[in-house]
Structure formats: structure tokens, C-alpha cells
N, C-alpha and C positions, 0 to 999 in steps of 0.2 A: 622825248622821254616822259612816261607816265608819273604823275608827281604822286608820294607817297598817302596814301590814306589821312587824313585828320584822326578815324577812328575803324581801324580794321576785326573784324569778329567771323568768330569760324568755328563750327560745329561747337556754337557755347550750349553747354546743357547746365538744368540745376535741378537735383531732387533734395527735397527737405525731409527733413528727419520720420516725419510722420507720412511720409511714402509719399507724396504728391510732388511729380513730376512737372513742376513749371517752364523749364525750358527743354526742349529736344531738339537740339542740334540746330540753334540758330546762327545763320552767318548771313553778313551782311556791311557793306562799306559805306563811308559818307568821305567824301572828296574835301579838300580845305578849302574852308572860304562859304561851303554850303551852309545851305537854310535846311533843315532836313525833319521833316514832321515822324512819330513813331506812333501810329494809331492803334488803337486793339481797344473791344469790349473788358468790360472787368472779370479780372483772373485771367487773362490773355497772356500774361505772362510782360508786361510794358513797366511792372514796377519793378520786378526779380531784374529783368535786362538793366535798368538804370542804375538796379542798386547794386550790382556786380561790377557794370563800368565805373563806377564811384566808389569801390572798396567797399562797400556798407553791406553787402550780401557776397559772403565766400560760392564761387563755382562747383561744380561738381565736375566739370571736364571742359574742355575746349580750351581758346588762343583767343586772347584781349589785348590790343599791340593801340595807342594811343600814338600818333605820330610819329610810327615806327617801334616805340617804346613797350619791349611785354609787361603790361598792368602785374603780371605772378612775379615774373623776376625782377623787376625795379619797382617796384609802386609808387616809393616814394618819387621817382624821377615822373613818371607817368600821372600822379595824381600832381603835378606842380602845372601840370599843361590844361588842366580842367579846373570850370569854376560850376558848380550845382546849386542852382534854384529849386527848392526841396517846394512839395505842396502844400505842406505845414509853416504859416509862421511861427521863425522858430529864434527872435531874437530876444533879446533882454529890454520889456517893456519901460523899465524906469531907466533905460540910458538916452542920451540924445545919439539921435543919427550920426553927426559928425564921429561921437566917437565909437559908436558902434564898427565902422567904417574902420577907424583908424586904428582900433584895437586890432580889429581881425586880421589886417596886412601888418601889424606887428606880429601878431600870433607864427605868419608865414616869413619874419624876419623883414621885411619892408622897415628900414630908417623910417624916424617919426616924421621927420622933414620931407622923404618923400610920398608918406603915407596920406600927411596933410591937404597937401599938393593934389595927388591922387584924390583923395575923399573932395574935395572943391572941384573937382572934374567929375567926379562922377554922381556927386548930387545935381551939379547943374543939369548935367543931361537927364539926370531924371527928375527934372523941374520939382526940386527938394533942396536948393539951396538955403531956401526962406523958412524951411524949417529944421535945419540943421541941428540949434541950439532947442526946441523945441522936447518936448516928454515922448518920448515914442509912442507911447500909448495912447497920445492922443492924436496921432494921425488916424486918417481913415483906412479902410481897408485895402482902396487901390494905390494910397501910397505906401502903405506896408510892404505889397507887394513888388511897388518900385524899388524901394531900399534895398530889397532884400538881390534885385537883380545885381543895383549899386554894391552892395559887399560884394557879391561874387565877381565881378569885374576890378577888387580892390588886386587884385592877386595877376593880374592882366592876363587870364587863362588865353589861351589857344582853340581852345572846344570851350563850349558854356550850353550846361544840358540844364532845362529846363522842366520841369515835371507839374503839368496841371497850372500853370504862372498866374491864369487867369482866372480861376474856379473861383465862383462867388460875387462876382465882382459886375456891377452894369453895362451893358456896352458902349457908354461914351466914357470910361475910365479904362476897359480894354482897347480901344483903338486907340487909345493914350500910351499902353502899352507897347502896343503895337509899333507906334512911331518910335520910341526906345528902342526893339528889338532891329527893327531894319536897318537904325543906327550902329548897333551894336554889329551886326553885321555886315554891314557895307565899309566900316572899319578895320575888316579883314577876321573879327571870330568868325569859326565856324559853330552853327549853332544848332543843336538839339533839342525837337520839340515834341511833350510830348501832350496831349488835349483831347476833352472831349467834344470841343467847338470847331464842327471842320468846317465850318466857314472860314475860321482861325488859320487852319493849314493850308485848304485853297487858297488865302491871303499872302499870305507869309511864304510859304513852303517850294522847294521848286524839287526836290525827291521826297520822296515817301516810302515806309513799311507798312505794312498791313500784318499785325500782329494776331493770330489767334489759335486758343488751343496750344500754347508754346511753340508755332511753329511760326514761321514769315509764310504768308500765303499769296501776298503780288508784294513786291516793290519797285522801284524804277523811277523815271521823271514824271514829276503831276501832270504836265499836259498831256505823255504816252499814256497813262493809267486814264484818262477822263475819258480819253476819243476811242476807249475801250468799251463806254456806254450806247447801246445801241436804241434806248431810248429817252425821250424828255417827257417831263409831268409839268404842269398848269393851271394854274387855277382862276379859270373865266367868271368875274362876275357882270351877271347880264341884268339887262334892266325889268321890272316888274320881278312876277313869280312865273318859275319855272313849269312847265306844261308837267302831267301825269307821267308821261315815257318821252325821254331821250331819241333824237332820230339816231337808227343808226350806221356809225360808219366803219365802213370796211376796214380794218387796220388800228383803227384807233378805237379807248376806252372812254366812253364818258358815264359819270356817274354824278349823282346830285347830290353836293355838301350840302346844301344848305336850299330854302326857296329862291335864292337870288345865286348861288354858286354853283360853277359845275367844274368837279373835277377830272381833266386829262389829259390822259396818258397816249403816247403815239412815238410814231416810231422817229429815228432822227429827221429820214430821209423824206419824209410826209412833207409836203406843204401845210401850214396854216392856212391859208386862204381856202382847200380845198373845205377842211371843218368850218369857215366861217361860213362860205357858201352854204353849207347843209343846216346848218344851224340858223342861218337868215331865211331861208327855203321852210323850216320849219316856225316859221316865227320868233324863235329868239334873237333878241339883239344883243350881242356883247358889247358890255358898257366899258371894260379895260381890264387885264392879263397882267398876272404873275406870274413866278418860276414856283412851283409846287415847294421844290426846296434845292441847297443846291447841290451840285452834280457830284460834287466827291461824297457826301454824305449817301447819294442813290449808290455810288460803286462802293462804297463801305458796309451797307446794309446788304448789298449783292453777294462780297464777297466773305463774310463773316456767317452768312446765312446757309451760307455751304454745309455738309457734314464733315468732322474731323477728321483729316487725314487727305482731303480732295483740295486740289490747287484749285 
């Protein structure tokens, strides 16, 4: 027996007041227990979608059912199953964490006894215990944003959607992140994400939407979307400076980044060795290889660069 949706959506549309058509008939499922990444360029329609599943932007049409539950006819039952990580920090800078925490799961009726309890669990995991009694305003940015994941688990949501979690913030305080979220989700949330770091998603993510122009234009599992790419990019740096012209080769693109870099491009199925061949035949010697960049950001750029309306 097929287990029911975490998060089911079906021909959701939304036009705003001033005529612009942000969503056109988006549908699309996330299974329980998933990691589920929602990508789109800006205006793509990725904030109207969050803010309609979160109550914070009224629909213009469609079916939003949270765990079985329709978001129009129950909300209130429907938003008890959801916790949202906004991309704004948006707490109250002169309070301490601890009670930031425990205020908020009173707010949703949570006993202070177990709210406490609760707030001491979910500061630990987000290595924020030590600053619990501390000024909020004086944490740093990627502990803001840890708290901010901690309140929203104060509530023990079911789905926890996540909007932009990361923006701003260094990469050794996002893979901090990171460890939090696998947590949070190997604990059985399912969780919604949404980013402009697809390394982030390739990380994390094990389905994906591809948002643009308010429509969904691929979604499915990250590894079926990746082995969709029929080519890889590289970037050789060789030793000394590179010759006036490029040898070239059949199939593949080489082009000169830089005197010492060469960038390319070739098909999956290419061998390497055949381009290093040509390239030591030519006198170049590569000195050691990159990934250009990585592969879900190549099938993102692929499939956003489409014209509207083309799958």
C-alpha cells in the first residue's frame, strides 16, 4: 500500500492583484520521511509556492493536502504538521534563545515543562546549548540561523520547509548546517528545501523540482535528473604557459581560462586519457583536474535556459 504524501499539490496556481501570474498549475508530491530540494531562478515562482503551503500567501486555485490534510479546509490542523524556516531573521534580538524557544511552543500550547525539555533538546543539536542564557543579538549569523531551525522543530512539525537557510552565511558554518539538517531528517521529518547552493541540494537532496516561469519543468529522484546530463566540464591546469592554439579534438571543447588553465568540455562517454593523449602529443602537460562545476548546477542552467512554456 502506497503511503500517503507528506506534502500533496495539484494544479496550484496564483495570480496577484496586479496581474502577474506566479504560479500556473503547479502539482507535484514529496513522500514522508524525504529530503526534497525546490530550485527555480528568481521570480520562478519558489517563494509564492512556500508561502501558500505555509498560509502566508492566499491561492488563486488548486488542492494543498499536507499529510492527507486540505491546507483550505483545515489549515489550522494542516499548518500543526509544518514547522518553516523563513529567510529572514525574524526573532526578537534582546531575548535569550532558551526563551525564544520556549515562548514559541507556548504560543502553539506546548506545557512550559515540556517546552523546556523540548528547548534543552533542540539547542543541543544545534550546538546552542552554551548559549542559551546568552543576548541573541549577539550570536553570529550562522547561529541565528541554527536557532531559528531549533524554534521550528519546538512544535515537532511533520514537514519542515526551509527557505534560503543558508544565504549569507560561510561554508564551514553551512556544513554545520548541514549536519543539523540530516539530523533533523534521519529522525523521520520530512524536509523541504529550498536554495540557491546546489551543491547544497546535490548534498542533501534525494528528489528535486525544478521551478521556472511558475511552472515545474523536470522533477523526480537527484540521481535519475543528474544521468540525464550528457556532458562533463573541467578544468586542466597544465604546467608552464599554454601554446597560442589548442590541439583539436574531435568531440570535445577546449578553451584557454587562463596561461596555465584550460577549460573542457566533452561528452560523458569520452575517455580522458584519449584528451590527455592529444594534449601530451601536443606538448602540454597536465599538472592536475577539477570538476568545472557541479553536475546538478550544469542540469539547472540546462534546464532553466529553456524558453517558457518547453519541458
Amino acid at each position: 500500500m502506497q503511503s500517503q504524501p507528506a506534502l500533496e499539490i495539484r494544479d496550484l496556481r496564483k495570480t496577484y492583484d496586479n496581474g502577474v501570474e506566479a504560479l500556473k498549475g503547479v502539482s507535484l508530491d514529496v513522500a514522508p520521511g524525504d529530503f526534497y530540494a525546490l530550485l527555480g531562478p528568481n521570480g520562478a515562482g519558489k517563494s509564492t509556492l512556500i508561502g501558500i503551503v505555509s498560509s502566508l500567501v492566499n491561492k488563486t486555485a488548486g488542492e494543498v493536502k499536507v499529510f492527507g490534510i486540505d491546507l483550505h479546509a483545515n489549515r489550522s490542523e494542516a499548518m500543526r504538521q509544518i514547522g518553516l524556516v523563513p529567510q529572514e531573521i525574524n526573532f526578537n534580538m534582546f531575548e535569550q534563545p532558551l526563551d525564544i524557544l520556549v515562548n514559541y511552543a507556548g504560543f502553539y500550547g506546548v506545557p512550559r515543562a515540556e517546552a523546556l525539555a523540548r528547548a534543552e533538546e533542540e539547542l543541543k543539536r544545534a550546538q546552542l546549548w552554551d548559549k542559551a542564557r546568552k543576548m541573541s543579538r549577539t550570536l553570529s549569523g550562522g547561529m541565528k540561523r541554527r536557532l531559528m531551525i531549533a524554534r521550528a522543530m519546538m512544535t515537532r512539525p511533520r514537514l519542515l520547509i526551509l527557505d534560503e537557510p543558508t544565504a549569507g552565511v560561510d561554508i564551514e558554518i553551512r556544513r554545520g548546517m548541514w549536519k543539523t539538517l540530516k539530523e533533523v531528517n534521519a529522525a523521520g521529518t520530512t524536509v523541504i528545501l529550498t536554495t540557491h547552493y546546489l551543491e547544497e541540494a546535490e548534498s542533501l537532496c534525494r528528489n528535486l523540482a525544478i521551478i521556472d516561469h511558475g511552472r515545474i519543468i523536470e522533477q523526480g529522484p537527484m540521481k535519475s535528473l543528474l544521468a540525464k546530463l550528457d556532458v562533463e566540464g573541467f578544468l586542466l591546469d597544465v604546467e608552464g604557459r599554454l601554446p597560442a592554439a589548442l590541439p583539436a579534438i574531435e568531440g570535445a571543447t577546449l578553451v584557454a581560462g587562463d596561461e596555465h588553465t584550460i577549460d573542457l568540455e566533452m561528452p560523458r562517454e569520452m575517455e580522458l586519457n584519449r584528451v590527455f593523449a592529444a594534449l601530451d602529443a601536443a606538448g602540454i602537460k597536465v599538472r592536475s583536474m577539477r570538476t568545472k562545476s557541479n553536475r546538478l548546477e550544469e542540469l539547472f542552467m540546462r534546464m532553466t535556459a529553456k524558453p517558457e512554456g518547453q519541458a
